[in-house]
ROKOL-703336 format. One record per residue: residue number from 1; residue in three letters; chain; x, y, z of N, C-alpha, C in turn. Coordinates in Angstrom, 2 decimals. Example, Ala and Ser with C-alpha at 12.3 -4.5 7.8 and 13.67 -1.06 7.14 Angstrom:
BEGIN
+-----+------+-------+---------+---------+---------+---------+---------+---------+---------+---------+---------+
!  nr ! rest ! kette !   neast !  nnorth !     nup !  caeast ! canorth !    caup !   ceast !  cnorth !     cup !
+-----+------+-------+---------+---------+---------+---------+---------+---------+---------+---------+---------+
!   1 !  ALA !     A !   13.19 !   -5.69 !    7.80 !   12.30 !   -4.50 !    7.80 !   13.20 !   -3.30 !    7.80 !
!   2 !  SER !     A !   12.85 !   -2.25 !    7.08 !   13.67 !   -1.06 !    7.14 !   12.90 !    0.03 !    7.87 !
+-----+------+-------+---------+---------+---------+---------+---------+---------+---------+---------+---------+
end
This chain:
BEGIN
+-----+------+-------+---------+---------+---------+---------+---------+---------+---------+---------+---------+
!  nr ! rest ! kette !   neast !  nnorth !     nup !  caeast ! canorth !    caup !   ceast !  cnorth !     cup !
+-----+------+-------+---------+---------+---------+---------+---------+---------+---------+---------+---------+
!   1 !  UNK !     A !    5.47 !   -8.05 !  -13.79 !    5.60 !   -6.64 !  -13.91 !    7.05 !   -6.30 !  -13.71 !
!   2 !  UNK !     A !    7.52 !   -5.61 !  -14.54 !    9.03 !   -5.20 !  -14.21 !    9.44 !   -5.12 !  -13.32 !
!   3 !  UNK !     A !    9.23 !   -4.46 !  -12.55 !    9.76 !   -4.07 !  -11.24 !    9.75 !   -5.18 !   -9.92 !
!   4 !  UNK !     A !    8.97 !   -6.11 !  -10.13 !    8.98 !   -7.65 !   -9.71 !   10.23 !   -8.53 !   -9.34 !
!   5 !  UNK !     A !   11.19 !   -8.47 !  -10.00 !   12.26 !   -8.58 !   -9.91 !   13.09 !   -8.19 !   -8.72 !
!   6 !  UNK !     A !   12.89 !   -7.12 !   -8.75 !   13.83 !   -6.28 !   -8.11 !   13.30 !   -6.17 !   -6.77 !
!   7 !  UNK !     A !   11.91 !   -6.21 !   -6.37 !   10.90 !   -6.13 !   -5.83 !    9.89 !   -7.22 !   -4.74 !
!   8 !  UNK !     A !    9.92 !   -7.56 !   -3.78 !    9.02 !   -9.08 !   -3.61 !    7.41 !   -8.20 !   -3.51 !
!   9 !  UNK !     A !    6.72 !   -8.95 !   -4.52 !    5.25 !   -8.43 !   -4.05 !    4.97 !   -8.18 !   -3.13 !
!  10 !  UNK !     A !    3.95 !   -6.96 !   -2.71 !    3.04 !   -6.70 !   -2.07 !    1.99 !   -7.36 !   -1.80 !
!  11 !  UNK !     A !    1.69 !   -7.93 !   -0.96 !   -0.20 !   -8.95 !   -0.76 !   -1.06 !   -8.33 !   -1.78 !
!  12 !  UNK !     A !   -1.13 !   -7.10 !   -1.44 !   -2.37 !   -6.32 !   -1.94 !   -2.62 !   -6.28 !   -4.10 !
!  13 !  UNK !     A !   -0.94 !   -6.40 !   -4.37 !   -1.06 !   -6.33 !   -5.66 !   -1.10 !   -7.27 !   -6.14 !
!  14 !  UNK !     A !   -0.86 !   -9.10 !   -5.86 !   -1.10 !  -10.62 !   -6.19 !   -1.98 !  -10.22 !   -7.28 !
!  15 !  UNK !     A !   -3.38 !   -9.89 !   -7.20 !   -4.24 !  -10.16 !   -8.06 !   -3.87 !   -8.94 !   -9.93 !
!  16 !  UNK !     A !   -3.76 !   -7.75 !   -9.23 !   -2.94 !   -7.11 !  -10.26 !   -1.77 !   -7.41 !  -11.01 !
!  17 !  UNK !     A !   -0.92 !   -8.08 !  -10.57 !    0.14 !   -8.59 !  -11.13 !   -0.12 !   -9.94 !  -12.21 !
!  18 !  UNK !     A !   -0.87 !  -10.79 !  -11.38 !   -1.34 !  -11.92 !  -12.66 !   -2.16 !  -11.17 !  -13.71 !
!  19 !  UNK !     A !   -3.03 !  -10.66 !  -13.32 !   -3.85 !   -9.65 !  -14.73 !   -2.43 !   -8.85 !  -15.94 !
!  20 !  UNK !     A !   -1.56 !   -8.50 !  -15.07 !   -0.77 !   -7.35 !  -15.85 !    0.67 !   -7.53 !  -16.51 !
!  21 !  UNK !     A !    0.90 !   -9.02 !  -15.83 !    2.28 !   -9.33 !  -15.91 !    2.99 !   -9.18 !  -17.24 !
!  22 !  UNK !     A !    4.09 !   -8.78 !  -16.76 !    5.03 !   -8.17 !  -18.06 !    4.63 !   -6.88 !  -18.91 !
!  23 !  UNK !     A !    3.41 !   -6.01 !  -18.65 !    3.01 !   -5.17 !  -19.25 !    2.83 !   -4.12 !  -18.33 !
!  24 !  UNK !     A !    2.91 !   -3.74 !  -17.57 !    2.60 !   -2.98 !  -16.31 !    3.88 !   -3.19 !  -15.13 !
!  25 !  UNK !     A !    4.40 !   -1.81 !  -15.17 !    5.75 !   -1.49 !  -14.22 !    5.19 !   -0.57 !  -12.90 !
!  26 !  UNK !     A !    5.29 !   -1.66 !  -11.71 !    5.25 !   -1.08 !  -10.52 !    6.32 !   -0.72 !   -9.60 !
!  27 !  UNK !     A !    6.80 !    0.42 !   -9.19 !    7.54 !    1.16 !   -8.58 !    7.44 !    1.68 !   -7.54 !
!  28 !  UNK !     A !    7.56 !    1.03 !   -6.27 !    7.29 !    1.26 !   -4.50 !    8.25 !    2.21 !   -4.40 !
!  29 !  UNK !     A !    8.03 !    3.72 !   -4.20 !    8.88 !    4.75 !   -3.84 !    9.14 !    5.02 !   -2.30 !
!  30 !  UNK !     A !   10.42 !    5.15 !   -1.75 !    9.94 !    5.02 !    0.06 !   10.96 !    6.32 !    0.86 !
!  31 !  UNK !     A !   10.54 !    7.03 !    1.19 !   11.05 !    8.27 !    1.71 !   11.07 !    9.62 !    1.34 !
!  32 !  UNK !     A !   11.50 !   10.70 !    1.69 !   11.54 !   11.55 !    0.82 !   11.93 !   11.54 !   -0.66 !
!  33 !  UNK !     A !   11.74 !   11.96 !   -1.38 !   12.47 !   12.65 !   -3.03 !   12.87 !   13.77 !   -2.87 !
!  34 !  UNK !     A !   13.75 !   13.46 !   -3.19 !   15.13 !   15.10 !   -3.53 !   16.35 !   14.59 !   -4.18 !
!  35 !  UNK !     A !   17.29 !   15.30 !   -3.96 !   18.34 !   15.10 !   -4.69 !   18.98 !   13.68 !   -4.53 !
!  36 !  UNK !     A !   19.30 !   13.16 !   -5.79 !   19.94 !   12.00 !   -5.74 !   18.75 !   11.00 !   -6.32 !
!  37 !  UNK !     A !   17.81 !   11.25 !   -6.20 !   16.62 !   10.60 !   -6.92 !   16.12 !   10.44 !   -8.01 !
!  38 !  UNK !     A !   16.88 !   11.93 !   -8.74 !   16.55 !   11.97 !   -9.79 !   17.24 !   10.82 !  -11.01 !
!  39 !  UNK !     A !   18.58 !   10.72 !  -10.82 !   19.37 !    9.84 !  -11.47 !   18.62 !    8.32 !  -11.64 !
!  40 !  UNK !     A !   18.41 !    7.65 !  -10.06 !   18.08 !    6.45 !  -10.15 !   16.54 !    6.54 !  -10.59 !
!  41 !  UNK !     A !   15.99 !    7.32 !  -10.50 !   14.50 !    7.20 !  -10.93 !   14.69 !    6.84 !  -12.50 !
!  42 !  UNK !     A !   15.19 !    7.68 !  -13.06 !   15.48 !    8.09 !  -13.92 !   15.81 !    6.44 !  -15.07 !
!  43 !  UNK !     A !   16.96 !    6.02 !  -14.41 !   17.26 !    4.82 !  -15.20 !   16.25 !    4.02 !  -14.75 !
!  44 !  UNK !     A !   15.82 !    4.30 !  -13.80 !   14.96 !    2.99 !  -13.50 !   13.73 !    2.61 !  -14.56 !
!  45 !  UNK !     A !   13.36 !    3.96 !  -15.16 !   12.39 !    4.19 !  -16.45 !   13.04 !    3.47 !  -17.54 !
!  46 !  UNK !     A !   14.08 !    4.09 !  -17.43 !   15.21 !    3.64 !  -18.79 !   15.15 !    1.82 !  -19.08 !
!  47 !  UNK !     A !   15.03 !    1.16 !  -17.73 !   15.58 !   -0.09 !  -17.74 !   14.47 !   -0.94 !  -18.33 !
!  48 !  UNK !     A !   13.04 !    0.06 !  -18.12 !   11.75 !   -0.59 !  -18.39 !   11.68 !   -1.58 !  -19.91 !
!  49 !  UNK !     A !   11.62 !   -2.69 !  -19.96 !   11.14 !   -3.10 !  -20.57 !   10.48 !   -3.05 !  -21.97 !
!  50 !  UNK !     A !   10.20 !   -2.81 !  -23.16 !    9.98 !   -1.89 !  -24.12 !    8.51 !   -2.53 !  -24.11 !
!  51 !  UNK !     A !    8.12 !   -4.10 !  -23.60 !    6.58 !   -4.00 !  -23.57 !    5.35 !   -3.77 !  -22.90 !
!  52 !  UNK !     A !    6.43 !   -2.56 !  -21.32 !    5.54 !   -2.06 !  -20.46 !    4.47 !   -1.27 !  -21.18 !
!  53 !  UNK !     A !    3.39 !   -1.12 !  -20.52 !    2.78 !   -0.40 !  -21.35 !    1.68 !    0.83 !  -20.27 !
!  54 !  UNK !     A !    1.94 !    0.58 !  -18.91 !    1.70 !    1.51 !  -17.95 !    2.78 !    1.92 !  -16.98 !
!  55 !  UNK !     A !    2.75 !    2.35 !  -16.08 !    3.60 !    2.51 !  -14.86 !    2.42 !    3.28 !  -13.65 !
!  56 !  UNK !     A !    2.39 !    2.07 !  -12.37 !    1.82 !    2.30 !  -11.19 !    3.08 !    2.76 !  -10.41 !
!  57 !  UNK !     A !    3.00 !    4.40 !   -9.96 !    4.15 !    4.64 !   -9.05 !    3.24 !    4.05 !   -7.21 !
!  58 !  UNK !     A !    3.96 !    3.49 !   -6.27 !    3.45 !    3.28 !   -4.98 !    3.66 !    4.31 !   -4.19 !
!  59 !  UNK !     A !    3.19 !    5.75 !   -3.99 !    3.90 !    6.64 !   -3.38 !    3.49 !    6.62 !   -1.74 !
!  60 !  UNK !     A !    3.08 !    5.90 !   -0.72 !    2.19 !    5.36 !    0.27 !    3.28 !    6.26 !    1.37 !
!  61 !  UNK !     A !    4.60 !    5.87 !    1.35 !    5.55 !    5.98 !    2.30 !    6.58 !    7.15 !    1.24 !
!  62 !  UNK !     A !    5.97 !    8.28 !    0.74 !    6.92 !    9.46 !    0.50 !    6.07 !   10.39 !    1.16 !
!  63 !  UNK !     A !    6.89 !   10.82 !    2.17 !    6.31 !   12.33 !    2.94 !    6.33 !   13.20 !    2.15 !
!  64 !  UNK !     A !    7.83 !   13.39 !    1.47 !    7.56 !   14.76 !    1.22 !    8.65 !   14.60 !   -0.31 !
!  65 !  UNK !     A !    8.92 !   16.08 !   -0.78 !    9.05 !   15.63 !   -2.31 !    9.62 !   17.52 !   -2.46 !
!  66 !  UNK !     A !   11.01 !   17.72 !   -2.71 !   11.28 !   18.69 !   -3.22 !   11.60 !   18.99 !   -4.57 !
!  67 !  UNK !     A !   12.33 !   20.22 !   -5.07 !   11.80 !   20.59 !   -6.74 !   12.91 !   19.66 !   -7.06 !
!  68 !  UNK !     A !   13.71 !   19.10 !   -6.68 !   14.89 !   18.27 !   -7.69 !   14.02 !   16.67 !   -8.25 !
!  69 !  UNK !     A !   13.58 !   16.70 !   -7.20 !   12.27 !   15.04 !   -6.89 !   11.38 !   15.17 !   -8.09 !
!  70 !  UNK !     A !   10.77 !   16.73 !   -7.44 !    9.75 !   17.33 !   -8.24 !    9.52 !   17.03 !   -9.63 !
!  71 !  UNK !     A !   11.05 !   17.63 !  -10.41 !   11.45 !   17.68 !  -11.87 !   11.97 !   16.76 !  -12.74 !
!  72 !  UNK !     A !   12.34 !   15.37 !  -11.57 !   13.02 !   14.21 !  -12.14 !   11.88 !   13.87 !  -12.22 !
!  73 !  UNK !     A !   10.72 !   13.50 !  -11.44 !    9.60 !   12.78 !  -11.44 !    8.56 !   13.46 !  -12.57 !
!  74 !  UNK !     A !    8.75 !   14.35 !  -12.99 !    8.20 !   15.69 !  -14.42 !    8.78 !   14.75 !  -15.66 !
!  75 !  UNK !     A !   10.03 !   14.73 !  -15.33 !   10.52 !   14.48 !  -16.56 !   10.57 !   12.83 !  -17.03 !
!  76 !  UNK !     A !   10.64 !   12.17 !  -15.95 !    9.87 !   11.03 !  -16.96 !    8.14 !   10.91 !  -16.98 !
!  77 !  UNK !     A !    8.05 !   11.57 !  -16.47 !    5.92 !   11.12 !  -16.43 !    5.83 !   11.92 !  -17.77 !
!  78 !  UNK !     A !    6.61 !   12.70 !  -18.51 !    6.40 !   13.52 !  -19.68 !    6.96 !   12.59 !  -20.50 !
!  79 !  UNK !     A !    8.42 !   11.91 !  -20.69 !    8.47 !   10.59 !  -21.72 !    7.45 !    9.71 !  -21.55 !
!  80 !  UNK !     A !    6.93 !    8.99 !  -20.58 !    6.32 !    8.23 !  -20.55 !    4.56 !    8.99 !  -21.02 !
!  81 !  UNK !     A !    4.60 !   10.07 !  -20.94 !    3.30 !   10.02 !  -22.11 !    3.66 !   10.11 !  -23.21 !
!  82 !  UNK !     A !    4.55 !   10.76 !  -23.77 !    5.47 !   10.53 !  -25.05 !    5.14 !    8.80 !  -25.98 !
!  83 !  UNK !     A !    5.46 !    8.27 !  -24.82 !    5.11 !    6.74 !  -25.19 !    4.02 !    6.33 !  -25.40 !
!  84 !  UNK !     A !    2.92 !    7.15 !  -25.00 !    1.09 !    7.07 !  -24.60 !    1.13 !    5.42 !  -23.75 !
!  85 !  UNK !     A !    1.94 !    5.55 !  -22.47 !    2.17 !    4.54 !  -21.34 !    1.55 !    5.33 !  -20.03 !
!  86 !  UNK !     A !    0.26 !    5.16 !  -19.63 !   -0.53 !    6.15 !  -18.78 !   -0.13 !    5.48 !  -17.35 !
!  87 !  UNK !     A !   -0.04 !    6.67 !  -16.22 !    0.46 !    6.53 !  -15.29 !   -0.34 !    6.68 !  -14.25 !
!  88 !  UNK !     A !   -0.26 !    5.46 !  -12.84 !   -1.32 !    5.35 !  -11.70 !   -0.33 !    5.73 !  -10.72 !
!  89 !  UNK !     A !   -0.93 !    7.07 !   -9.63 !   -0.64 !    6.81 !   -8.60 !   -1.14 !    6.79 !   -7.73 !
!  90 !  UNK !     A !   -0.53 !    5.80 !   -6.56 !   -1.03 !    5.58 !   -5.67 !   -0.53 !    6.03 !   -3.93 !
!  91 !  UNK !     A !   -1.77 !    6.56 !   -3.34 !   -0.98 !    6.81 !   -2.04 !   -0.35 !    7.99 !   -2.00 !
!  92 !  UNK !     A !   -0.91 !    9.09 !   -2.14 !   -0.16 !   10.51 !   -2.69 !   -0.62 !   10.80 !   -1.33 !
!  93 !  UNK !     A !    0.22 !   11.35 !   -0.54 !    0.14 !   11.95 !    0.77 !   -0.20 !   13.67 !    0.22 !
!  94 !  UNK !     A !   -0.08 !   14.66 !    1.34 !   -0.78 !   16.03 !    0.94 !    0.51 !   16.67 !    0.19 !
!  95 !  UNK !     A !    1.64 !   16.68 !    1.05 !    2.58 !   17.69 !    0.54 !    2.94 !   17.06 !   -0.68 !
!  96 !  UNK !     A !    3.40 !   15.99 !   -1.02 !    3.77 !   15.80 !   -2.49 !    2.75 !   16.00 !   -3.44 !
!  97 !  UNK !     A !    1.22 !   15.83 !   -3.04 !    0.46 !   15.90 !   -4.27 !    0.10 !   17.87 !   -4.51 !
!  98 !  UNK !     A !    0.39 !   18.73 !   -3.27 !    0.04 !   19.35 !   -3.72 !    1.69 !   20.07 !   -4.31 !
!  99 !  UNK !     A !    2.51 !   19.89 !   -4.41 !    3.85 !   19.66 !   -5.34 !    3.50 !   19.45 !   -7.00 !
! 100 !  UNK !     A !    2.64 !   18.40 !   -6.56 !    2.30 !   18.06 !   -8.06 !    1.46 !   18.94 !   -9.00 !
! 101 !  UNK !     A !    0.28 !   19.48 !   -7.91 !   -0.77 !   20.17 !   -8.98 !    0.11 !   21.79 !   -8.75 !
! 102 !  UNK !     A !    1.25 !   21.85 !   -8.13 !    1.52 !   23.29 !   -8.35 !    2.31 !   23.59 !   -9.64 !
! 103 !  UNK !     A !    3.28 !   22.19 !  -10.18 !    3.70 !   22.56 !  -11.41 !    2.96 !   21.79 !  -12.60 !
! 104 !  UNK !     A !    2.06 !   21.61 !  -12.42 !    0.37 !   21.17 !  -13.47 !    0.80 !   19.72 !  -13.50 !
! 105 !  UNK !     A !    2.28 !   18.46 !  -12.71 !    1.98 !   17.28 !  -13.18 !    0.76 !   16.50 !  -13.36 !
! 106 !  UNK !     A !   -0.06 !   16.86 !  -12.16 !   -1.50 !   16.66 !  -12.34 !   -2.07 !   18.07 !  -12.25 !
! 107 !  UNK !     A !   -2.88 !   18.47 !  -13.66 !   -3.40 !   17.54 !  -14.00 !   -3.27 !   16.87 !  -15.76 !
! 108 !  UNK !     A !   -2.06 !   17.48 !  -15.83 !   -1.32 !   17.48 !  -17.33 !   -0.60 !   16.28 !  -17.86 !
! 109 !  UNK !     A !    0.03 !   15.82 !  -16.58 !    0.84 !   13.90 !  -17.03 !    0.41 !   13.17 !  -16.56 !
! 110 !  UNK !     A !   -0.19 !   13.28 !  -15.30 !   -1.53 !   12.55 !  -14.39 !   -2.98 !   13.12 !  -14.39 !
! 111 !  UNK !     A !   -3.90 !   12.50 !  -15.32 !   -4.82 !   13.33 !  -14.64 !   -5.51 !   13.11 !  -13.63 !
! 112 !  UNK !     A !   -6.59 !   13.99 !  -12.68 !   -6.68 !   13.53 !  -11.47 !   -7.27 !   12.02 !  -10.98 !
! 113 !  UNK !     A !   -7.89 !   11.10 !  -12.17 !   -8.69 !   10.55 !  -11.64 !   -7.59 !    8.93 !  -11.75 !
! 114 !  UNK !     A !   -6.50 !    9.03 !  -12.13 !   -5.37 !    8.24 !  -11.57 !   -4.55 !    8.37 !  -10.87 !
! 115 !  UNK !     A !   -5.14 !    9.06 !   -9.55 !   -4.53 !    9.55 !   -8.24 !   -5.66 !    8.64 !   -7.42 !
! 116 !  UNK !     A !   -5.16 !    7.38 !   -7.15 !   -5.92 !    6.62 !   -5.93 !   -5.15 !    6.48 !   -4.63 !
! 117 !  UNK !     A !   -6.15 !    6.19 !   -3.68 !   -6.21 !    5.81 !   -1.95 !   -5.56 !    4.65 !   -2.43 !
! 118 !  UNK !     A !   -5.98 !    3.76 !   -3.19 !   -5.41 !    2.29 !   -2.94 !   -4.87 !    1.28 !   -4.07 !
! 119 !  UNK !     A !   -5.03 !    0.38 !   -3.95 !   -4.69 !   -0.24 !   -5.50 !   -5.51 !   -0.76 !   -5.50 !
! 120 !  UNK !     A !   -6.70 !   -1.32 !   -5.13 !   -7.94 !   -1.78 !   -5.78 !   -8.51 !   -0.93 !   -6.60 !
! 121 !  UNK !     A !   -8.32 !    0.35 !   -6.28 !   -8.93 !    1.35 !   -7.28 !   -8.21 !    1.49 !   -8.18 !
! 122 !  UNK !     A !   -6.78 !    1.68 !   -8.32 !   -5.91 !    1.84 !   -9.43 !   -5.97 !    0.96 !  -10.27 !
! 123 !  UNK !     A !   -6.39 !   -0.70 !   -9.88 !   -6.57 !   -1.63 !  -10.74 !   -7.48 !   -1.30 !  -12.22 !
! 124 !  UNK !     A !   -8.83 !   -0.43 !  -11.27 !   -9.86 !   -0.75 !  -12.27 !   -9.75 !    0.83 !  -12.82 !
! 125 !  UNK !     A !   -8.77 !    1.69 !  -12.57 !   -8.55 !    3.12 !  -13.12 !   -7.49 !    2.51 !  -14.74 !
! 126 !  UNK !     A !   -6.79 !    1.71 !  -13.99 !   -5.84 !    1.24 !  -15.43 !   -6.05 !    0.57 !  -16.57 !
! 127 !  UNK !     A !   -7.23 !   -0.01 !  -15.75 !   -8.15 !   -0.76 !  -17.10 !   -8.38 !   -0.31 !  -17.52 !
! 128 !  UNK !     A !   -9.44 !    0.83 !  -17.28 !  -10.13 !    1.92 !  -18.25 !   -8.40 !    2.82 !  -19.09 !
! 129 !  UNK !     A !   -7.70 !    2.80 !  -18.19 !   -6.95 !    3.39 !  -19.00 !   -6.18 !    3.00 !  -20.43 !
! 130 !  UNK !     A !   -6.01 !    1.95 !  -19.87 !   -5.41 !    0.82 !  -21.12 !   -5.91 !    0.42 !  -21.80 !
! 131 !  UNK !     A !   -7.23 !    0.58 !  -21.83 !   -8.68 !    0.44 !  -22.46 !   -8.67 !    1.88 !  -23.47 !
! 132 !  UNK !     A !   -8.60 !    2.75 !  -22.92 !   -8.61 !    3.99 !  -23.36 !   -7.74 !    4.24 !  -24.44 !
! 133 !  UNK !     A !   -6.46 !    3.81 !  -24.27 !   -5.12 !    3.85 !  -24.84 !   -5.59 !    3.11 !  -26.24 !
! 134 !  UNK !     A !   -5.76 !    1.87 !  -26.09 !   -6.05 !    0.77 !  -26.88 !   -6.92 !    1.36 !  -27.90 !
! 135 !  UNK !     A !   -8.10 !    1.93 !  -27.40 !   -8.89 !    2.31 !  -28.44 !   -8.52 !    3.69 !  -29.22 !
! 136 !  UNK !     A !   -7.82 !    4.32 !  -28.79 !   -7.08 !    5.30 !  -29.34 !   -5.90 !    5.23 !  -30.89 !
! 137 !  UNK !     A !   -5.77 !    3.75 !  -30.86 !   -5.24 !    3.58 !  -31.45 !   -5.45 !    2.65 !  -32.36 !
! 138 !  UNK !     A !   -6.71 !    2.34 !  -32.60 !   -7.79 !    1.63 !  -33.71 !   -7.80 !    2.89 !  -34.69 !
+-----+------+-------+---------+---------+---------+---------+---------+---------+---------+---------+---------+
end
């Protein structure tokens, strides 16, 4: 998974990563979002790979999330449906998610039911999603 690299796995994602490798970009976000985030988020999309074909954000350890965070994190979850590359997140604490449904990211670039507690669930949310995708395009 892209972000692998840059990244040493998580225990929890081992089994997701052999299923997904090279097609699926995971992104461990850790602290607030605000200013200054937007830039590196930003390329960090950019750098993706052209045969990703999802993106799991890890949001476990972001408290909190203001409108600069807000709008960088808008504006690629809106290219990246552009791409029809469907997006899991995981670990949405209260104040950022309700950030999210106040400017419709969910339930308009996320919808709600790829907002998981964990990544065992996101596993089998992405399947269906990529599943979804896939057949969309038969």
């Amino acid at each position: 998974m892209g972000d692998t690299q840059l990244e040493s796995l998580w225990g929890d994602i081992e089994t997701l990563y052999n299923d997904y490798k090279n097609t699926v970009y995971i992104k461990h976000l850790y602290g607030p979002l605000f200013f200054g985030f937007a830039s590196e988020f930003q390329s960090m999309v950019d750098r993706c790979d052209a045969h990703i074909k999802a993106l799991i954000l890890r949001m476990d350890r972001v408290p909190y999330i203001d409108q600069s965070g807000l709008y960088a994190l808008e504006n690629v979850l809106f290219d990246l449906k552009k791409k029809n590359a469907p997006v899991v997140i995981v670990g949405l604490d209260e104040q950022p998610k309700d950030m999210l449904l106040a400017i419709g990211i969910i339930p308009n670039l996320v919808g709600e039911d790829a907002i998981c507690s964990d990544i065992e669930t996101a596993s089998k949310v992405l399947k269906n999603l990529l599943s979804d995708y896939k057949n969309q395009e038969k």
